[in-house]
GUNU-579883 format. One line per 3 residues: number of its first residue (from 1); their letters; for each residue x, y, z of N, C-alpha, C. Coordinates in steps of 0.1 Angstrom, whole numbers. Last residue first. Layout:
! GUNU-579883
NUM	a	X:Y:Z:X:Y:Z:X:Y:Z; ...
***
This chain:
! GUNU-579883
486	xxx	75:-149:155:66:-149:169:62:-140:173; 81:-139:129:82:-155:128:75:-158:148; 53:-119:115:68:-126:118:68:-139:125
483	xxx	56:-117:73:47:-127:82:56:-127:98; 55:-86:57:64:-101:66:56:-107:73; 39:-74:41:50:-76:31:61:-89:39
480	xxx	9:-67:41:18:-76:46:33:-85:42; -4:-38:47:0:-51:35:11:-52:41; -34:-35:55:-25:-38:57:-13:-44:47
477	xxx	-69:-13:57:-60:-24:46:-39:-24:49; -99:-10:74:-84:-6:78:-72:-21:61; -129:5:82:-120:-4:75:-107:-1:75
474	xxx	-145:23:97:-145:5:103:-137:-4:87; -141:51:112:-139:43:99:-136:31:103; -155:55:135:-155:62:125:-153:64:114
471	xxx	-174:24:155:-163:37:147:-168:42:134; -201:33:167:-194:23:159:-181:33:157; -207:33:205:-205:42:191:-196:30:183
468	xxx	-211:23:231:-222:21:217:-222:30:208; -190:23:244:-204:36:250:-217:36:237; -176:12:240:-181:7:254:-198:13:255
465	xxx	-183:9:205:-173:8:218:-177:5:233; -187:-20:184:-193:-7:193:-179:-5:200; -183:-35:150:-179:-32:161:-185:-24:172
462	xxx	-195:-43:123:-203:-46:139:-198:-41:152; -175:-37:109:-189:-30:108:-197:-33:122; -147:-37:101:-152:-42:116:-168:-31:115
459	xxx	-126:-53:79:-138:-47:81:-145:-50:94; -95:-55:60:-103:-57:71:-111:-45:76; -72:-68:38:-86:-58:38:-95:-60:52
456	xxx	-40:-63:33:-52:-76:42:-62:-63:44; -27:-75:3:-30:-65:15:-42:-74:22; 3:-98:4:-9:-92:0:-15:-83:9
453	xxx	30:-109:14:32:-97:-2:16:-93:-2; 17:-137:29:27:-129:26:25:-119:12; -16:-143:38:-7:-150:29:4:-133:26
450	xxx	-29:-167:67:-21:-145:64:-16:-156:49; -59:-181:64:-47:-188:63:-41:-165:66; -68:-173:93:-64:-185:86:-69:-184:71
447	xxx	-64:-154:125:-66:-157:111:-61:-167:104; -74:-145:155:-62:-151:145:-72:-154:136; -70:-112:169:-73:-118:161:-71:-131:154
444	xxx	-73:-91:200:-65:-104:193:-72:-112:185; -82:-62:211:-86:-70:202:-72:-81:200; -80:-35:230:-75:-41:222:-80:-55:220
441	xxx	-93:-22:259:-87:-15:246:-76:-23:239; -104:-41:276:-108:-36:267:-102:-24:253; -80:-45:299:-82:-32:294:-95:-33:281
438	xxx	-82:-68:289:-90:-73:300:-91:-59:300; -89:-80:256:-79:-77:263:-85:-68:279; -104:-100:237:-102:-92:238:-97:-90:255
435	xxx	-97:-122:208:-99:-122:218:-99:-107:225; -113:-142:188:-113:-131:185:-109:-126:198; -112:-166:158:-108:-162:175:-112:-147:172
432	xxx	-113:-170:132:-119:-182:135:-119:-175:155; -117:-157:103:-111:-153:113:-120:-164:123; -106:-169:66:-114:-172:86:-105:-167:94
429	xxx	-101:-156:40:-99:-163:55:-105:-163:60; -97:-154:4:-111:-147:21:-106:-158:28; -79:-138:-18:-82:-151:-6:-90:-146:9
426	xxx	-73:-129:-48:-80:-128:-41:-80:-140:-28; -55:-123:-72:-56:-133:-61:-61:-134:-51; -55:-88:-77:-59:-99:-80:-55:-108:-67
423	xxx	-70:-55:-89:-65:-64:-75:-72:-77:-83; -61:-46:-114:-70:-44:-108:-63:-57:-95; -35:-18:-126:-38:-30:-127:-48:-33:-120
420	xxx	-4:4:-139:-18:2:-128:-19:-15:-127; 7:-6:-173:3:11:-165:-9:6:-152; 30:-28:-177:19:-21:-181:10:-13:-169
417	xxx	52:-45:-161:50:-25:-168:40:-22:-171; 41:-55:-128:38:-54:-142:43:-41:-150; 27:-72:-105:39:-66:-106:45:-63:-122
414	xxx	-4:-72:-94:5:-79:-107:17:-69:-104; -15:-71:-62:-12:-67:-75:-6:-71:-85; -39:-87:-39:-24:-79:-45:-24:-75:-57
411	xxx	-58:-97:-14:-51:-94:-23:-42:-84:-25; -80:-110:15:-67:-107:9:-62:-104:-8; -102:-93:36:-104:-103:28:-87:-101:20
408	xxx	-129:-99:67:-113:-96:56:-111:-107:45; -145:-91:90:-144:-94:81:-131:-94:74; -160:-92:125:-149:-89:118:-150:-94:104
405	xxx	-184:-100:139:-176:-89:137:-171:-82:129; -175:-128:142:-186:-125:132:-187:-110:130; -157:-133:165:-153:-138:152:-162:-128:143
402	xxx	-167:-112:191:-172:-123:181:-168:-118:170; -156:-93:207:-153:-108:210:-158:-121:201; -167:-71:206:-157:-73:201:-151:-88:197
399	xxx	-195:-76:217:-196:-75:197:-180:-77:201; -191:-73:242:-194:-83:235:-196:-87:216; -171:-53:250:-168:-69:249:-175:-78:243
396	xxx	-168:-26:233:-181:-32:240:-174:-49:239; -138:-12:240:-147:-20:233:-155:-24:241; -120:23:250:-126:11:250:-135:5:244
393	xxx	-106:41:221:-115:38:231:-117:23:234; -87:34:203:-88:47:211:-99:50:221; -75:3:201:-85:11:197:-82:24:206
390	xxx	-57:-23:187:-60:-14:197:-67:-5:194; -49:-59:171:-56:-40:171:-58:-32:185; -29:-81:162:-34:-74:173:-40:-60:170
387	xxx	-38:-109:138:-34:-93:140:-40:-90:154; -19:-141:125:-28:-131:127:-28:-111:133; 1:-155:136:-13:-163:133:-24:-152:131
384	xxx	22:-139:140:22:-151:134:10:-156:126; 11:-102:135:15:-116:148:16:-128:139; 10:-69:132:9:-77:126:18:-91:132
381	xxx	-10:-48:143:2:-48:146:0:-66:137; -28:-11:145:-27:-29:138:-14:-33:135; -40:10:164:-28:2:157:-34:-6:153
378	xxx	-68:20:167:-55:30:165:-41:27:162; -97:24:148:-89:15:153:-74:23:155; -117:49:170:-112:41:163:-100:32:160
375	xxx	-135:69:183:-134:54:181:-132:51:171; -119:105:189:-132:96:180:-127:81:181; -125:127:211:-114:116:209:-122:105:200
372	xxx	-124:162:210:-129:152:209:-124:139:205; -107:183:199:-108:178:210:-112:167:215; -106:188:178:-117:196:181:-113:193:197
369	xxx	-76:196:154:-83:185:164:-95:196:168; -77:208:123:-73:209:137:-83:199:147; -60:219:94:-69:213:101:-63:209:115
366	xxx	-64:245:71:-62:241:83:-66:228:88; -56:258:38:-66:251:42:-58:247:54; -58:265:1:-50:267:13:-61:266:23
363	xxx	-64:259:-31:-67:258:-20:-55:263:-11; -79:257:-67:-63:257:-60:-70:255:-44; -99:251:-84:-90:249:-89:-71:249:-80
360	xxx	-124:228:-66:-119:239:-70:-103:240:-75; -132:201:-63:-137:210:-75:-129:223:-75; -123:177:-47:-126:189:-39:-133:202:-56
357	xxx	-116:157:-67:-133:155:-63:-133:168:-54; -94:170:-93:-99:166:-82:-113:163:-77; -73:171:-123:-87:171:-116:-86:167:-104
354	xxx	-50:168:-135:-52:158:-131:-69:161:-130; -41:198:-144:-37:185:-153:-44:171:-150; -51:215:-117:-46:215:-130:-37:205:-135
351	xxx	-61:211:-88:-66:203:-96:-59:204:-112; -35:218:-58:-39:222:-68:-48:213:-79; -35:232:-26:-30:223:-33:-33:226:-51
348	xxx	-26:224:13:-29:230:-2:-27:224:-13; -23:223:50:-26:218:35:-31:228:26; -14:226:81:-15:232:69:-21:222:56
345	xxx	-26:211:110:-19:206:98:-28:219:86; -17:216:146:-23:225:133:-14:216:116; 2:215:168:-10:207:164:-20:207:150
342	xxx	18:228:173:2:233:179:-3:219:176; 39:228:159:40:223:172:25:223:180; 24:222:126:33:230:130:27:217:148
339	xxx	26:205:94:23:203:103:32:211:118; 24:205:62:29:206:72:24:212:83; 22:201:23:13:200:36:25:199:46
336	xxx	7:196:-15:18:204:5:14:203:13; -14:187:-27:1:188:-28:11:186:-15; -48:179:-29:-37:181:-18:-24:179:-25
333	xxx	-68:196:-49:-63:183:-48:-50:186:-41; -95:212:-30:-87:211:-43:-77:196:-37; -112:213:-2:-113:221:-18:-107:216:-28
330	xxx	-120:182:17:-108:193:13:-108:202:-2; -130:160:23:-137:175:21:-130:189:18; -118:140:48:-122:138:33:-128:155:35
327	xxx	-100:119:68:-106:132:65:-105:131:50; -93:90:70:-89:99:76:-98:110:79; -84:53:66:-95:66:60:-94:76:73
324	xxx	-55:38:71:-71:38:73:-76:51:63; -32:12:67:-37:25:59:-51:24:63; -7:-6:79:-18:1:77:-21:9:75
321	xxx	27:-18:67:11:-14:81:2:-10:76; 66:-22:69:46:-24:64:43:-21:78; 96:-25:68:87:-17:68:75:-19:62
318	xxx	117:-56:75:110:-42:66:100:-40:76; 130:-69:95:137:-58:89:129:-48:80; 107:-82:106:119:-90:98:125:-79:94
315	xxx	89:-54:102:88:-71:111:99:-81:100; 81:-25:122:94:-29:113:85:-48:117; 51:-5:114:62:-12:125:69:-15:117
312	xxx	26:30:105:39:15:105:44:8:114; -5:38:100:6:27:110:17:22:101; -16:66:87:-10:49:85:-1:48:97
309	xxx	-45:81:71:-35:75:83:-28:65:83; -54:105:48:-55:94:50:-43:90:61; -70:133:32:-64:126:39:-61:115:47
306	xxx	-81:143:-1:-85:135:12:-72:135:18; -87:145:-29:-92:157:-20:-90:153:-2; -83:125:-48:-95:125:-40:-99:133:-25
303	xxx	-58:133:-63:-68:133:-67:-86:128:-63; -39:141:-39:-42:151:-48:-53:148:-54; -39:128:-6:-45:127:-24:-48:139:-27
300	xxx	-15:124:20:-31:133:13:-25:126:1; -13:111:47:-8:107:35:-20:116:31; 7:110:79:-8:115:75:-3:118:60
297	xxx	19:87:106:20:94:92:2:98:89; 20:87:142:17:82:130:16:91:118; 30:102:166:41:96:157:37:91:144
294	xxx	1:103:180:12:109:177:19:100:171; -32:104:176:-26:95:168:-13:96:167; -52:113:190:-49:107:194:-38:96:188
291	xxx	-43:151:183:-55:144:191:-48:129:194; -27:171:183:-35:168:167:-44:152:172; -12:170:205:-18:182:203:-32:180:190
288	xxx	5:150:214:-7:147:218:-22:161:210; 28:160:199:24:150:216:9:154:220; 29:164:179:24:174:183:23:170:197
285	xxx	42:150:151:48:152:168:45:157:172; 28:132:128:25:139:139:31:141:153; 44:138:99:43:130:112:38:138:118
282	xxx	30:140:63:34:144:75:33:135:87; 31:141:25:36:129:45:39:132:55; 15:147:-4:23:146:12:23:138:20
279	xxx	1:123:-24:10:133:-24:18:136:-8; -16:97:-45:-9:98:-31:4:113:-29; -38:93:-60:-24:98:-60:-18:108:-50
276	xxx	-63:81:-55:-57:75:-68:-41:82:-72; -73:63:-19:-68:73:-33:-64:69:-43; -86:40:-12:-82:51:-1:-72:64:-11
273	xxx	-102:36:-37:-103:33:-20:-99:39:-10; -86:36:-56:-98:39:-59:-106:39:-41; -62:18:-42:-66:24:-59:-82:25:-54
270	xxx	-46:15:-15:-51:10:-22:-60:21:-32; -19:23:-8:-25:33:-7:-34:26:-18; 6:0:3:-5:2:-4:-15:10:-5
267	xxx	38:2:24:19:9:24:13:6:10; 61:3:14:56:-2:31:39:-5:32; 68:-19:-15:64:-12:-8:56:-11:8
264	xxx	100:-37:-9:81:-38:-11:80:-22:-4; 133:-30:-24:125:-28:-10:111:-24:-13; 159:-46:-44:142:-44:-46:139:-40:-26
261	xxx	184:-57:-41:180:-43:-38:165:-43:-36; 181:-88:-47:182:-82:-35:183:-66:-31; 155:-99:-66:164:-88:-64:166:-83:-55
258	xxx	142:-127:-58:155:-122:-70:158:-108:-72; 128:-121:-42:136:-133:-37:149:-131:-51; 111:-100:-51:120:-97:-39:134:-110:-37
255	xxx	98:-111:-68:108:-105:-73:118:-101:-63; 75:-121:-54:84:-130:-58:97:-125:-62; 61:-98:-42:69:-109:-31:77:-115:-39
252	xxx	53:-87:-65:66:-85:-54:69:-90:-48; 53:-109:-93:41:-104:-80:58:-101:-68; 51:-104:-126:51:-110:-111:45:-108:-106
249	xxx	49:-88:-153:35:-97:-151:41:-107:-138; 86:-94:-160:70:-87:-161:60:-93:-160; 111:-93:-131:98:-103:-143:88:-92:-152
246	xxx	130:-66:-134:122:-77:-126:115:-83:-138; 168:-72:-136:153:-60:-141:141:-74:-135; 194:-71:-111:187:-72:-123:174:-68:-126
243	xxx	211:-34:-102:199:-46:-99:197:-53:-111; 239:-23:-113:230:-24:-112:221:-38:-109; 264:-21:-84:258:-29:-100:248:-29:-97
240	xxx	270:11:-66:275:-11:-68:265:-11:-80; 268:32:-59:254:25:-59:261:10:-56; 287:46:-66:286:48:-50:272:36:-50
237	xxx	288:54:-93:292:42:-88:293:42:-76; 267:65:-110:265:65:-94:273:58:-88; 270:61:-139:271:74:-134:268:75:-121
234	xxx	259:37:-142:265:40:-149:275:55:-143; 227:41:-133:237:36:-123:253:36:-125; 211:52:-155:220:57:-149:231:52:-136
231	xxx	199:33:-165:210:31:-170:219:41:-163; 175:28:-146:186:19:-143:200:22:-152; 150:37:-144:159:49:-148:174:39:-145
228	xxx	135:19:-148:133:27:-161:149:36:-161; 122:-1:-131:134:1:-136:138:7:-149; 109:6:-104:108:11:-119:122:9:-125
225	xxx	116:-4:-73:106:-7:-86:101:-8:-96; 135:10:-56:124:12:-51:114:8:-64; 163:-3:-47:159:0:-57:143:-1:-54
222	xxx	187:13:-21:176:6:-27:177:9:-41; 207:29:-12:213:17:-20:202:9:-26; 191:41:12:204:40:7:207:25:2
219	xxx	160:38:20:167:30:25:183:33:13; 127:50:16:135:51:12:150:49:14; 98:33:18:108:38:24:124:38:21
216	xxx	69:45:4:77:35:0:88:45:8; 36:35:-1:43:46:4:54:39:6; 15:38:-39:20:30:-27:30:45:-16
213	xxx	-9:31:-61:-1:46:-52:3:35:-38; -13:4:-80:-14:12:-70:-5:22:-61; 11:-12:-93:-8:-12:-95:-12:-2:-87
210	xxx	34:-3:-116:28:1:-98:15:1:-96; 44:-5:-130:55:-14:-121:49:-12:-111; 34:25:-144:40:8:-149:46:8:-138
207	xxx	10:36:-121:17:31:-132:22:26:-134; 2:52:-91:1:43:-97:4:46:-116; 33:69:-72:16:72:-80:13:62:-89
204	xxx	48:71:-42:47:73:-54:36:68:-62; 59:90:-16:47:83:-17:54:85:-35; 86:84:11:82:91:-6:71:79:-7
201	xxx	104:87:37:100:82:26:93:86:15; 131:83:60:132:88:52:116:77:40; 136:83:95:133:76:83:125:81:76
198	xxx	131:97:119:134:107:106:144:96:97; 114:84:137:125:82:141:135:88:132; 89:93:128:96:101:142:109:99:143
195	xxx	95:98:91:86:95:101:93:99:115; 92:122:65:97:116:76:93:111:85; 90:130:28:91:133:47:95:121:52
192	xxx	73:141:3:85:132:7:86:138:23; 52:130:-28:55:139:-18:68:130:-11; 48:117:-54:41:128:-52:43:136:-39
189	xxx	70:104:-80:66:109:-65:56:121:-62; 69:78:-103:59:93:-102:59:98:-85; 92:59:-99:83:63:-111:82:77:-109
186	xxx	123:48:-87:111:61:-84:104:62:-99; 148:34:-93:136:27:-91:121:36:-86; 174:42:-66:168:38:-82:152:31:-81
183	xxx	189:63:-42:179:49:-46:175:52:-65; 209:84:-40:209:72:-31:196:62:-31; 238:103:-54:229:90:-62:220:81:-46
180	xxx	243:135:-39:245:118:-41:236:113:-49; 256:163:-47:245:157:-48:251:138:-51; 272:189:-24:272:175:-34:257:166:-37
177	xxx	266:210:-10:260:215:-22:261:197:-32; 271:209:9:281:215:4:276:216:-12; 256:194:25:252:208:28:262:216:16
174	xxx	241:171:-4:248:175:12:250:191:16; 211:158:-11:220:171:-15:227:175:-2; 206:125:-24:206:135:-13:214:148:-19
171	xxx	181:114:-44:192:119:-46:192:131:-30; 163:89:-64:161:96:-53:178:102:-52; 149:85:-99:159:85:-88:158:93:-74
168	xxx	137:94:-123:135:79:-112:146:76:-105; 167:107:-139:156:110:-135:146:93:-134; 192:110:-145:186:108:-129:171:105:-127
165	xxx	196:125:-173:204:120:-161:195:119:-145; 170:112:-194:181:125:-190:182:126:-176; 148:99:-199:154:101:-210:170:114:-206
162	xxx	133:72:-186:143:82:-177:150:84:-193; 94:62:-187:112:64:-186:121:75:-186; 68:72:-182:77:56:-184:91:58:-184
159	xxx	65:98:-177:57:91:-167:66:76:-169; 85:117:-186:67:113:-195:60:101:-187; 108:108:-170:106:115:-184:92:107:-188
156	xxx	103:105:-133:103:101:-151:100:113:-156; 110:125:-108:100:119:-119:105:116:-130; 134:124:-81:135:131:-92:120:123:-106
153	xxx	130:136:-50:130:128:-56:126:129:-70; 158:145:-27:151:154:-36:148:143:-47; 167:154:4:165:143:-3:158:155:-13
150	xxx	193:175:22:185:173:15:179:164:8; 210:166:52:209:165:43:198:166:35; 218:168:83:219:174:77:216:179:59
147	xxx	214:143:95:222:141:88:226:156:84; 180:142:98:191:143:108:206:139:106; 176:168:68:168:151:74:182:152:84
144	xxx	153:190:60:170:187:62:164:170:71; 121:182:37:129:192:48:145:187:52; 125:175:2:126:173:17:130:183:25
141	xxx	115:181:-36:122:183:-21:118:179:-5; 106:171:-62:99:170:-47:111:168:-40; 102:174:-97:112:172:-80:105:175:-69
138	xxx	88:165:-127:90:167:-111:98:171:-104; 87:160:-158:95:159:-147:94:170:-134; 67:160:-173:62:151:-160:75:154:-152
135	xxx	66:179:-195:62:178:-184:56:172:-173; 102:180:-207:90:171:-204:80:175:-192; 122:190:-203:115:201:-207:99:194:-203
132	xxx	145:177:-193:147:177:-209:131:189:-215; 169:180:-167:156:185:-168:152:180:-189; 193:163:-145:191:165:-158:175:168:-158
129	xxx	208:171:-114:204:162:-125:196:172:-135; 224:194:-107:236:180:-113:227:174:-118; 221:217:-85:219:215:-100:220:205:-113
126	xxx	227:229:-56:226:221:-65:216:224:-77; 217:261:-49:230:247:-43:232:234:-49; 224:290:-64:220:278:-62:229:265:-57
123	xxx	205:315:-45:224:309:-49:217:295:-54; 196:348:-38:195:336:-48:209:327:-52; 184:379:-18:197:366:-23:192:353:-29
120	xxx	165:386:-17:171:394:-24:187:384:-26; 128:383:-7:140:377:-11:152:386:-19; 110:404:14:113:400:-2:128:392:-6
117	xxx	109:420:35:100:409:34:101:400:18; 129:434:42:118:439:35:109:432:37; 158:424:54:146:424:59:135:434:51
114	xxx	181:422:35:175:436:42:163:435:47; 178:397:30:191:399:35:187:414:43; 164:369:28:156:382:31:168:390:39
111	xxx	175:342:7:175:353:19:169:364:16; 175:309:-5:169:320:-8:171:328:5; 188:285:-27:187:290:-16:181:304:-15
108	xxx	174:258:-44:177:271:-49:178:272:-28; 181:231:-65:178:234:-49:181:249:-47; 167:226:-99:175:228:-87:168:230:-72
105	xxx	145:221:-114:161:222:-122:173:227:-109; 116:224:-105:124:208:-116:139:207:-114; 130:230:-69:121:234:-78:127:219:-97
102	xxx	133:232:-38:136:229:-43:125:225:-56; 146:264:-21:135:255:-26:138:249:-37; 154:272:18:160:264:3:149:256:-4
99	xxx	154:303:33:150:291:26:154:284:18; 176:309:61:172:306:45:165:301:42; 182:310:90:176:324:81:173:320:68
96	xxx	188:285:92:196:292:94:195:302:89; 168:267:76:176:267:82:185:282:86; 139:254:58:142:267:65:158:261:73
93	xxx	130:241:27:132:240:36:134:250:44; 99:227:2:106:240:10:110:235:24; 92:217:-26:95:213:-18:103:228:-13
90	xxx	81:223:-51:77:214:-49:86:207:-34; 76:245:-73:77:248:-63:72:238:-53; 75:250:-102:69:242:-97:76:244:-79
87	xxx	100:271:-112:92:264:-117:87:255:-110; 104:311:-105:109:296:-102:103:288:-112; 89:335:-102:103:330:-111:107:317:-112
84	xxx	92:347:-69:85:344:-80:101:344:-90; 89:355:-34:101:352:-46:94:349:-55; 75:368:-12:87:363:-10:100:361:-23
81	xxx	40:382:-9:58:379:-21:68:377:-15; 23:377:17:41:385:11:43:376:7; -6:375:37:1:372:27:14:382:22
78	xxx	-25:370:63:-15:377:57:-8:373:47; -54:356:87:-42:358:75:-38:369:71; -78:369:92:-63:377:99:-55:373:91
75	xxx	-101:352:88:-97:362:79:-86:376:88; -93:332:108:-90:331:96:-90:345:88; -94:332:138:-99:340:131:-91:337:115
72	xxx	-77:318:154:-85:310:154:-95:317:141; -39:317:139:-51:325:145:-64:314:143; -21:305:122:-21:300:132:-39:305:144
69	xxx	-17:325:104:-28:313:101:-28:305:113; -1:349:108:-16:343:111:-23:334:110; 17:352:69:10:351:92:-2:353:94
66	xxx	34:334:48:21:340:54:20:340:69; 48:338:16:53:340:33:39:346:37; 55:323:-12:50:333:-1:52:333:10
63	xxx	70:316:-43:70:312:-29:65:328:-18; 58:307:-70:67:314:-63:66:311:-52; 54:289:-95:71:294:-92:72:302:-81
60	xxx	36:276:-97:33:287:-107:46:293:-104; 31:257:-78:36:254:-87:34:266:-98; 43:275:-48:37:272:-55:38:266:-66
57	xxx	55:277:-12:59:272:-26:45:269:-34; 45:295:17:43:284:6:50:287:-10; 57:294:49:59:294:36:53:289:25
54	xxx	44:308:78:43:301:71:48:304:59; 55:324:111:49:319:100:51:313:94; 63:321:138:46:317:133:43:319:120
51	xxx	87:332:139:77:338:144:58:335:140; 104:309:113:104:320:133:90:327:132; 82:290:94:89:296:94:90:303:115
48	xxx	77:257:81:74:265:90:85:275:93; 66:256:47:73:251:57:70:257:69; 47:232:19:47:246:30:60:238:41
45	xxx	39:230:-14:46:225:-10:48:236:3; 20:234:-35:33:221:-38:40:219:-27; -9:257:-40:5:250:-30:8:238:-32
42	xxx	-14:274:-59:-13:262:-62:-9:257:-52; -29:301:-59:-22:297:-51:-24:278:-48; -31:327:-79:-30:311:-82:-24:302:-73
39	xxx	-37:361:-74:-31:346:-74:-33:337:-73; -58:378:-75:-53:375:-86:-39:365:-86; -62:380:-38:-62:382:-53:-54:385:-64
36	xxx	-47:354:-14:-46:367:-24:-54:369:-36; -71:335:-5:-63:335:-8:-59:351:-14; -88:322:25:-90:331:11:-74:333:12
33	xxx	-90:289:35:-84:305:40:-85:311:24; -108:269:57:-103:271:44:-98:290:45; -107:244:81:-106:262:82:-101:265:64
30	xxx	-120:216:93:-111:221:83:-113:236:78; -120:194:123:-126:205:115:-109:211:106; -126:163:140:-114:171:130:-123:182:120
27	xxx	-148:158:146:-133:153:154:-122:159:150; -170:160:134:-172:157:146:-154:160:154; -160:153:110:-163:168:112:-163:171:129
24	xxx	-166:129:107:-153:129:108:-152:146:110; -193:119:124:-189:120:115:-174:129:113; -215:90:141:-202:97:140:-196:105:128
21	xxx	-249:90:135:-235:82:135:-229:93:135; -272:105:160:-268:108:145:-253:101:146; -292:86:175:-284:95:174:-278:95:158
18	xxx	-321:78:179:-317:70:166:-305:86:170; -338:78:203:-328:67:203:-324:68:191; -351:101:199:-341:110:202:-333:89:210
15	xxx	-371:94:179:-359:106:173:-348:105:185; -381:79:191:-376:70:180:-367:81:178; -396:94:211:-389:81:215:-379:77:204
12	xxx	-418:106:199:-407:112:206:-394:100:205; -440:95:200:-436:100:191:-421:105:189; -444:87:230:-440:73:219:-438:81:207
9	xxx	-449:111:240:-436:108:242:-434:91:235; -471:114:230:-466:124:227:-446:116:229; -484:99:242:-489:96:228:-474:104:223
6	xxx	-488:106:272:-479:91:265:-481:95:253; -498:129:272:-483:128:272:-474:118:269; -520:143:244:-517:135:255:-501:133:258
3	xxx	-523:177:243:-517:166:238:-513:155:247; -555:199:252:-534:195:254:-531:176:250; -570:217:227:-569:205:235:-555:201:238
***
């Protein structure tokens, strides 16, 4: 017997109105790449090399040279020994035929003088701060910043303090090999880069002085929070006197009004939410290649396998913005990461000492626009009375336009030695307006009360776009380190 056709099509009806929500696969795919055997390919750290290829520094000391990854065919990779020997391999630059890597105990330069494919020259270019063996001491190198110069940001002795020369310190390396003193106050860095304008910053990792993995811009002459490594100022007199030491148990905003070096962090990489340790920083100058977000930063976690987006502006002379949710599903815990002219973001990484939610113990890994333009919020710009947003698609005007929409809610952190902390001071506002912009692509918010130094938590679960897609991440956390004044 043939199936009636109404019966058939009221069965029907519910599967093909309930579309499948948006998912971040949808918009951004991730290409994982087999690695050599019997190597440990931890990556700490990738550059871009002439002819399409790639460098990676590992934390196991060496540094590779790979082609093809640019290919749509993954299994064309290539792999070459470059150099082994090193220690942690935590930052790589290229100039003028060289690499220079910067590893705990220096900035090594490195050449392929007989073209083999194997390094055969070794110089070192600096060497000046102090290593004691500890294994928390770090360095995390920079690419050449538009100065010419190396940044290289130096980790506590054992995560709390600076037991040997520099260490919680940021330090340039000039081409001549001098090494400057140029910020105090670095706990735990987990990565370092640049934004378009090649402003200088460094993510660093929650503990004493730091409820939370923040992204912090690195400004000559700062003190960026830990005042652990302060006795070396002693030895920087290019710095001026040291800062006084902050309260214990404040709140940044307040410490800022008594230490005029102190610089808030730009970004709050809020704890357990958008990560627990914040590692690379790539900008996207692909003009348009890595889809719809150019000039903005892309922040990975080592320990939640993720990548994450941020807006910055300047408002009263500092630096704050926003932090969204990005991409998630990445094998191992993100270290390195770079971003070539295609459009193409490298990442790697490694789970040993910490753990990760990707499970596996190392990675090397692509990711690439699909094409596809996903809804979502694409600035948040911060106003007197509140916030302007823009989106990457037009809004459905009428969900946009209701106050009811929107959600948010405000807090901060103790400004504290003791290690982390949970969000306190909590303040829920009214968003009492909501206006939207005759382009539909942007929102005007006001809010009551903004309170200065807190993040602003905001949730747009009701949102649509024109076309009745919610976004793809409907939370966005701002911290608002300036209220401006219009």
């Amino acid at each position: 017997m043939k199936p009636f056709p109404i019966l058939a099509a009221l069965f029907l009806t519910p599967v093909l109105l309930c579309a499948a929500p948006p998912q971040e696969s949808d918009y951004y795919s991730i290409t994982t790449f087999n690695t050599p055997d019997g190597a440990a390919m931890e990556v700490g750290s990738i550059e871009l090399l002439p002819d399409n290829k790639l460098a990676l520094g590992t934390r196991r000391g060496e540094i590779w040279t790979v082609s093809n990854a640019q290919d749509a065919d993954p299994s064309k990779v290539k792999y070459q020994l470059f150099a082994s020997g090193q220690h942690e391999v935590l930052g790589l630059a290229y100039k003028d035929g060289s690499l220079y890597a910067t590893n705990r105990y220096e900035v090594l330069r490195l050449k392929d003088e007989d073209n083999d494919g194997r390094a055969d020259l070794f110089e070192t270019v600096c060497d000046q701060w102090g290593v004691s063996g500890d294994y928390h001491e770090y360095a995390f190198g920079s690419r050449f910043d538009k100065n010419g110069d190396l940044w290289v940001t130096l980790c506590l002795t054992g995560s709390f303090s600076s037991n040997i020369d520099f260490r919680g310190w940021a330090m340039r390396i000039k081409p001549d090999g001098t090494m400057v003193p140029t910020c105090s106050g670095i706990r735990s860095p987990g990565g370092i880069g640049f934004d378009a304008d090649g402003e200088v910053y460094y993510t660093d990792n929650q503990g004493p002085w730091h409820g939370a993995c923040t992204l912090q811009h690195l400004i000559p002459g700062s003190f960026q929070g830990h005042p652990g490594g302060f006795k070396w100022y002693d030895k920087a007199p290019n710095m001026g006197p040291r800062p006084v030491l902050p309260h214990d148990n404040s709140r940044m905003v307040t410490e800022r009004e008594r230490i005029k070096e102190l610089i808030p962090p730009a970004v709050y990489m809020v704890h357990g939410k958008i990560g627990n340790s914040s590692s690379f920083i790539v900008c996207d100058l692909s003009k348009g290649k890595f889809g719809p977000f150019e000039t903005q930063l892309f922040i990975a976690d080592q320990s939640h396998s993720n990548i994450s987006r941020v807006f910055l502006e300047e408002v009263n002379g500092i630096k704050q913005g926003v932090v969204f949710p990005f991409l998630k599903g990445f094998k191992s815990g993100l270290i390195g990461g770079r971003m070539n002219d295609q459009g193409q973001l490298f990442a790697g990484g490694s789970d040993r000492g910490w753990g990760s939610k990707g499970g596996k113990p190392f990675d090397f890994e692509r990711v690439q626009w699909t094409g596809k333009v996903p809804f979502e919020v694409h600035e948040m710009h911060a106003k007197p009375d509140g916030f302007e947003l823009s989106f990457t698609e037009p809004v459905d005007e009428r969900s946009a336009a209701d106050p009811a929409t929107y959600s948010m809610r405000e807090f901060t952190y103790s400004y504290r030695e003791e290690y982390g902390g949970p969000e306190i001071a909590d303040v829920v506002p009214k968003i009492t307006k909501a206006v939207v912009s005759a382009d539909k692509k942007s929102v005007r918010l006001t809010i009551e009360p903004l309170t200065k130094g807190h993040i602003h938590e905001l949730h747009l679960d009701g949102l649509k776009s024109a076309q009745n897609q919610p976004l793809v991440h409907a939370v966005g956390y701002y911290t608002l380190n300036e209220i401006p004044k219009n």
